[in-house]
C-alpha positions as CSV (number, residue, x, y, z in Angstrom):
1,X,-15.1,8.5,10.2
2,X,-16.7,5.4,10.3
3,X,-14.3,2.5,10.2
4,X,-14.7,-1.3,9.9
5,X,-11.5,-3.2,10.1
6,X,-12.0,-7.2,8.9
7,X,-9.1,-9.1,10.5
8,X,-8.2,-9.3,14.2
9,X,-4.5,-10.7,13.6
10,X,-1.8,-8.5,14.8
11,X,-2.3,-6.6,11.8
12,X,-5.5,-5.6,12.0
13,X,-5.4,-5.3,16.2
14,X,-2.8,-2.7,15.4
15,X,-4.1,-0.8,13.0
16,X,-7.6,-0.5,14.7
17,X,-6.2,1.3,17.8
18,X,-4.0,3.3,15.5
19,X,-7.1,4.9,13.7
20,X,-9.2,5.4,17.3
21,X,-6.3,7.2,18.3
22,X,-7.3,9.5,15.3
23,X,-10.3,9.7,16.1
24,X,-11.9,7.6,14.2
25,X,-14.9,4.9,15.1
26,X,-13.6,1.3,14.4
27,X,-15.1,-1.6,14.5
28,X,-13.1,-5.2,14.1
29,X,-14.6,-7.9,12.3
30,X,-13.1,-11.4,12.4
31,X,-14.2,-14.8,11.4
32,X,-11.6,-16.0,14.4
33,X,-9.6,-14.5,17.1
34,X,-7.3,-15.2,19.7
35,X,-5.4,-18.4,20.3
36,X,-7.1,-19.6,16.7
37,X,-5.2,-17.3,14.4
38,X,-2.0,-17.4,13.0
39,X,-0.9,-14.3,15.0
40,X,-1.0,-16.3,18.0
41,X,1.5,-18.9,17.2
42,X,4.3,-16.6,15.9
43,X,7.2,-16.1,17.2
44,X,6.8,-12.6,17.4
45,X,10.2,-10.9,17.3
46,X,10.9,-7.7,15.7
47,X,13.0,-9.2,12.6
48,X,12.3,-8.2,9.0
49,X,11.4,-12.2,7.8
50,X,10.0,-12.7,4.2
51,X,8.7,-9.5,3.7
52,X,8.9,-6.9,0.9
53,X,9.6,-4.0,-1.1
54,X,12.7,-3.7,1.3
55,X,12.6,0.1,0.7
56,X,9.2,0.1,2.4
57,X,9.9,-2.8,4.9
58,X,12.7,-1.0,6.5
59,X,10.5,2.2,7.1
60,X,7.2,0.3,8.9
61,X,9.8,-1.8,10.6
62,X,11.8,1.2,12.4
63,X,8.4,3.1,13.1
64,X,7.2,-0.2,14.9
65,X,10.3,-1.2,16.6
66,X,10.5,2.0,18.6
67,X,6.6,1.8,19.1
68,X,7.5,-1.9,20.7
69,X,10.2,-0.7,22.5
70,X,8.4,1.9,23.9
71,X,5.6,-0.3,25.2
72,X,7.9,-2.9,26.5
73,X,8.9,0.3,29.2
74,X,5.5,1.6,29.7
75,X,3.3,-1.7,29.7
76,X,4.8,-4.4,30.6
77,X,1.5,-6.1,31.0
78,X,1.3,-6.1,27.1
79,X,4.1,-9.0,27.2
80,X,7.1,-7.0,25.1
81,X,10.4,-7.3,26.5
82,X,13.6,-6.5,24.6
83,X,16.2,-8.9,23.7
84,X,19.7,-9.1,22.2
85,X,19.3,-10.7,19.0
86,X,22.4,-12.8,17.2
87,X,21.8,-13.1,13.5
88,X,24.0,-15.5,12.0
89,X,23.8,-16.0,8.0
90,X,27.5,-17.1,7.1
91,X,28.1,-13.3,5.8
92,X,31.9,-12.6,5.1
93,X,32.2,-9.1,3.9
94,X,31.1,-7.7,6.8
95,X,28.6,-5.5,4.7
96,X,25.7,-4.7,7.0
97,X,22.5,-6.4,6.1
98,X,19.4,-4.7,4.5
99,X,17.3,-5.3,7.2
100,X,19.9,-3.3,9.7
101,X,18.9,0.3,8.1
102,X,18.4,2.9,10.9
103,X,19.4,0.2,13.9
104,X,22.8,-0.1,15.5
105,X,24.3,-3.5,14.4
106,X,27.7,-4.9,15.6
107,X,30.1,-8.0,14.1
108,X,29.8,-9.9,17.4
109,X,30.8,-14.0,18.0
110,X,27.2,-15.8,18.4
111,X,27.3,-17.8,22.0
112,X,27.0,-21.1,20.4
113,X,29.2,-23.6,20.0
114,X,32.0,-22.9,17.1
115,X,31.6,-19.2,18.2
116,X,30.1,-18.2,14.6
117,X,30.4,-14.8,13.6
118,X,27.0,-12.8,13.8
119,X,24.9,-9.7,13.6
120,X,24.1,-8.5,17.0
121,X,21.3,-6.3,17.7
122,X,18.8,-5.5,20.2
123,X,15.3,-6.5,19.2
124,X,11.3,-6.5,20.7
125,X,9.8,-9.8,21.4
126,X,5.8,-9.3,22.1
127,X,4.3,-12.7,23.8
128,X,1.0,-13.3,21.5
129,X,-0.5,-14.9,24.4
130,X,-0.4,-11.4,26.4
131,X,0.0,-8.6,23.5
132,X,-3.3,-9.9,21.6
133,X,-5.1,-9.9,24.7
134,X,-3.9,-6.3,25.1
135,X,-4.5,-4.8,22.1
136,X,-8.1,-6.3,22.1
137,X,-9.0,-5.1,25.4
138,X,-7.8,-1.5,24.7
139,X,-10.6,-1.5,21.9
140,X,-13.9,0.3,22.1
141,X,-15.9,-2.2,21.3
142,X,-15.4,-6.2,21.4
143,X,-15.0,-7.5,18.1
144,X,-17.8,-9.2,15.9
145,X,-16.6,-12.7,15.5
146,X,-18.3,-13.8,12.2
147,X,-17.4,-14.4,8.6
148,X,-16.9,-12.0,6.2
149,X,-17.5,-13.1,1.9
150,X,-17.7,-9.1,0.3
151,X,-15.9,-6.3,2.0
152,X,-18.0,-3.8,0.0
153,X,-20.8,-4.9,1.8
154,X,-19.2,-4.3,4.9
155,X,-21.1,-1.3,7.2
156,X,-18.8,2.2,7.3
157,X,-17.0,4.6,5.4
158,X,-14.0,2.8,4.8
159,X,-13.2,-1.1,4.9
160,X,-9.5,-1.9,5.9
161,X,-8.7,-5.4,4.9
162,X,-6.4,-6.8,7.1
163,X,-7.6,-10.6,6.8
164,X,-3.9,-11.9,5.4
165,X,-4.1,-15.5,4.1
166,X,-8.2,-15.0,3.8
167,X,-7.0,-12.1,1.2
168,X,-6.4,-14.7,-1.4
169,X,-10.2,-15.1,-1.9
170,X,-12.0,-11.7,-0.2
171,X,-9.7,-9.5,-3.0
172,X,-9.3,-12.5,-5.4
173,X,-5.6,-12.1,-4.8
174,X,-3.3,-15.0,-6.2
175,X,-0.1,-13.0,-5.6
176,X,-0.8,-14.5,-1.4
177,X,-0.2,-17.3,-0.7
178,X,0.2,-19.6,2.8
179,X,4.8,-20.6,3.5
180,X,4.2,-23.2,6.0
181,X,6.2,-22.3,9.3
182,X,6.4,-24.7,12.6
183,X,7.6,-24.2,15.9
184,X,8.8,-26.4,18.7
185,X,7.6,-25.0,22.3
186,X,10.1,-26.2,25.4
187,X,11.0,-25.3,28.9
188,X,13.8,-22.7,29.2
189,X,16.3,-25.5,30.7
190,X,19.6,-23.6,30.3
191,X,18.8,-21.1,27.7
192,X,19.3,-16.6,28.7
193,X,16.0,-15.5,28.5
194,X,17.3,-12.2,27.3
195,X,19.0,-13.6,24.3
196,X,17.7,-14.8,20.8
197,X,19.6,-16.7,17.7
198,X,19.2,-17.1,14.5
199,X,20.8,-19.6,12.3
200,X,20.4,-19.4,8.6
201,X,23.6,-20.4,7.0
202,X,21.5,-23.1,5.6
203,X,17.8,-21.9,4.1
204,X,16.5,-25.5,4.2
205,X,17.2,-26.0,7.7
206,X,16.6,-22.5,9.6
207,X,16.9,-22.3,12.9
208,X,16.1,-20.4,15.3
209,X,15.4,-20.2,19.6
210,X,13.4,-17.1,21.1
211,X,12.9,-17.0,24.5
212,X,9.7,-15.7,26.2
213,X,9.1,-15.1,29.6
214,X,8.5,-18.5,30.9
215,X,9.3,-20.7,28.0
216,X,11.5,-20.8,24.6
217,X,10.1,-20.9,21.4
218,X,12.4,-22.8,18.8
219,X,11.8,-23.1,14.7
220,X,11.7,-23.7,12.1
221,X,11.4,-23.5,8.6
222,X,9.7,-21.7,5.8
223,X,8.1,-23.0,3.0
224,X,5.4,-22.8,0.3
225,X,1.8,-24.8,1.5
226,X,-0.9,-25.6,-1.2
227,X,-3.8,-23.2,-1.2
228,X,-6.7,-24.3,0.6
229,X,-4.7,-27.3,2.5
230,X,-4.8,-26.9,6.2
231,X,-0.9,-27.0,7.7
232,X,-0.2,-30.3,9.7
233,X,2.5,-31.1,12.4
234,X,5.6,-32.3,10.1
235,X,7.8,-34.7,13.1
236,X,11.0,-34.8,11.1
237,X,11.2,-30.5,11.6
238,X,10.3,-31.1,15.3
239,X,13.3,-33.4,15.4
240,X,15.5,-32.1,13.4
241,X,15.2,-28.6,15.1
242,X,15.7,-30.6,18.5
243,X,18.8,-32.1,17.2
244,X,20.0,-28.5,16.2
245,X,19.6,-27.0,19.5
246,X,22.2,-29.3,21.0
247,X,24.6,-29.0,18.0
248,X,24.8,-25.3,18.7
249,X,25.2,-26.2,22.7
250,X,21.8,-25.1,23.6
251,X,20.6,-26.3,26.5
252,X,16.6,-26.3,26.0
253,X,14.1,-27.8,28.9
254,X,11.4,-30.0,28.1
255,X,9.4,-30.3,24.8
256,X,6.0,-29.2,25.4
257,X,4.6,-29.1,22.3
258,X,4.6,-28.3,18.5
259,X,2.4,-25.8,16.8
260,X,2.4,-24.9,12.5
261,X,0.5,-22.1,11.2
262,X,0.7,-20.4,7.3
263,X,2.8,-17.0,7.2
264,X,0.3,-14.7,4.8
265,X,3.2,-13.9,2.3
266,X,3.0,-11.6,-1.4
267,X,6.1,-10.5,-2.6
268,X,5.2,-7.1,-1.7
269,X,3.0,-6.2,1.1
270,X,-0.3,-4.8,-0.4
271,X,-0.9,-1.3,1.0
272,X,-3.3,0.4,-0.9
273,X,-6.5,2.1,-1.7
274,X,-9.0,0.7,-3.6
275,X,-12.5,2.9,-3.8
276,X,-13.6,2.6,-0.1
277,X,-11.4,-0.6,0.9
278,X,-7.9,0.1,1.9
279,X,-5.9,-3.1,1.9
280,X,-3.1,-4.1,4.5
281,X,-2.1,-7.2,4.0
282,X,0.5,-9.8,2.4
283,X,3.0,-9.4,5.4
284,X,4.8,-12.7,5.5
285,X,6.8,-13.6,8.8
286,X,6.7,-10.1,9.4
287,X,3.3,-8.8,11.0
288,X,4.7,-8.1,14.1
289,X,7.9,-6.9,13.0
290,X,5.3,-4.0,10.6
291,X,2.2,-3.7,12.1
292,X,2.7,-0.4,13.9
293,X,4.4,1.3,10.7
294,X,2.1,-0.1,8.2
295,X,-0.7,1.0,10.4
296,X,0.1,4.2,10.2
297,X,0.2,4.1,6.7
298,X,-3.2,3.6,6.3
299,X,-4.4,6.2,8.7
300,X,-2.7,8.7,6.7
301,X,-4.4,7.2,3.6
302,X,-7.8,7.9,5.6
């Protein structure tokens, strides 16, 4: 079958090389790739963040965490290394969390200072700056950088519409929307590379530190950005998520920059069928933490 996927974010990366591995010709189609998409700025841990139905979430999210786990032992060259993940949301009861269905959690002391109680896990971290670069090169063809106004014009038997934020117009969509997310990039300093932490006991000031493999990624917030508006740099997150680090007794390197980008959040992820366009799209902070499962959710709809 003839295939045109519009969208060259993780999303639609990972679902193109899901259908060729059906068998199917794909071609991707993408106003922007590479370092100038969202995808590229994430933080790209698995971690069920602003995503839903949760009935469906959990399902994509265990079909790609083992995917991701297996590539972090096959290919290491596609930048996915496993980490131990401490989630730490001030939870009492000791009920395990929704987003824990199907993975081995534990009640486990974060190592922070004040020793919080947390969920510990282990979790996939892909490095955008390496997996995107993989997944593109393991397509066919090179994808057709141009814009994209009517996916039923679009050339094949089937259209997938994995363009996220871009939905909002292309499928005159109002349920998506842009939550405004910003990350602080520093030097590792004193920080285990094998070990990422979550803070949020308070919503309006999440935190969070993922390492990489030469550099830590630290964040953030989550919140909801005008339509339209392009995101800008907001130097009171920068230094309040600075200040946090070393509250918790985390010894980050040097601040090498800031980067902000627009999470593609619906209240439900919109996975669907509509004549010859199947969407996929609507993921939140969760593209990575789906793409595999959600991918092959549309190759079965194929």
């Amino acid at each position: 079958m003839e295939v045109t996927v519009v969208g060259a974010g993780v999303i639609g990366l990972v679902t193109a090389l899901t259908l060729e591995e059906r068998g199917h010709t794909v071609r991707v189609v993408a106003s922007a790739h590479g370092q100038a998409i969202t995808s590229s700025v994430a933080g790209a841990v698995w971690f069920p963040f602003r995503a839903g139905p949760r009935h469906k979430v959990t399902g994509w999210a265990a079909h790609t965490r083992s995917w991701l786990a297996e590539l972090a032992h096959r290919a290491p060259e596609a930048g996915v290394d496993i980490l131990t993940g401490y989630e730490i949301d001030g939870a009492t009861d000791g009920e395990t969390p929704w987003w824990a269905a199907g993975i081995e959690v534990e009640r486990a002391r974060a190592p922070i200072t004040g020793a919080p109680m947390a969920w510990r896990f282990t979790a996939p971290r892909a490095e955008p700056s390496l997996f995107l670069p993989y997944l593109a090169k393991r397509l066919r063809a090179p994808i057709e950088q141009r814009g994209v106004t009517d996916l039923a014009a679009e050339p094949g038997d089937v259209v997938i519409n994995c363009t996220g934020l871009a939905a909002r117009e292309l499928a005159a969509d109002e349920q998506v929307y842009g939550l405004y997310g910003q990350t602080v990039i520093a030097e590792p300093g004193g920080v285990d590379l094998r070990v990422m932490i979550t803070d949020d006991r308070d919503p309006d000031a999440l935190f969070y530190v993922i390492p990489r493999r030469g550099e830590l990624v630290l964040g953030g917030c989550s919140r909801p950005h005008p339509p339209g508006a392009e995101p800008e740099l907001d130097h009171s997150i920068i230094a309040r998520v600075i200040r946090q680090a070393g509250e918790l007794g985390i010894s980050i390197g040097n601040v090498r920059g800031a980067r902000a980008g627009l999470r593609p959040y619906r209240v439900e992820v919109r996975l669907e069928r509509d004549g010859r366009v199947i969407h996929n799209y609507g993921h939140g902070g969760a593209g990575f933490t789906l793409c595999r499962g959600c991918a092959e959710d549309v190759a079965a709809l194929l």
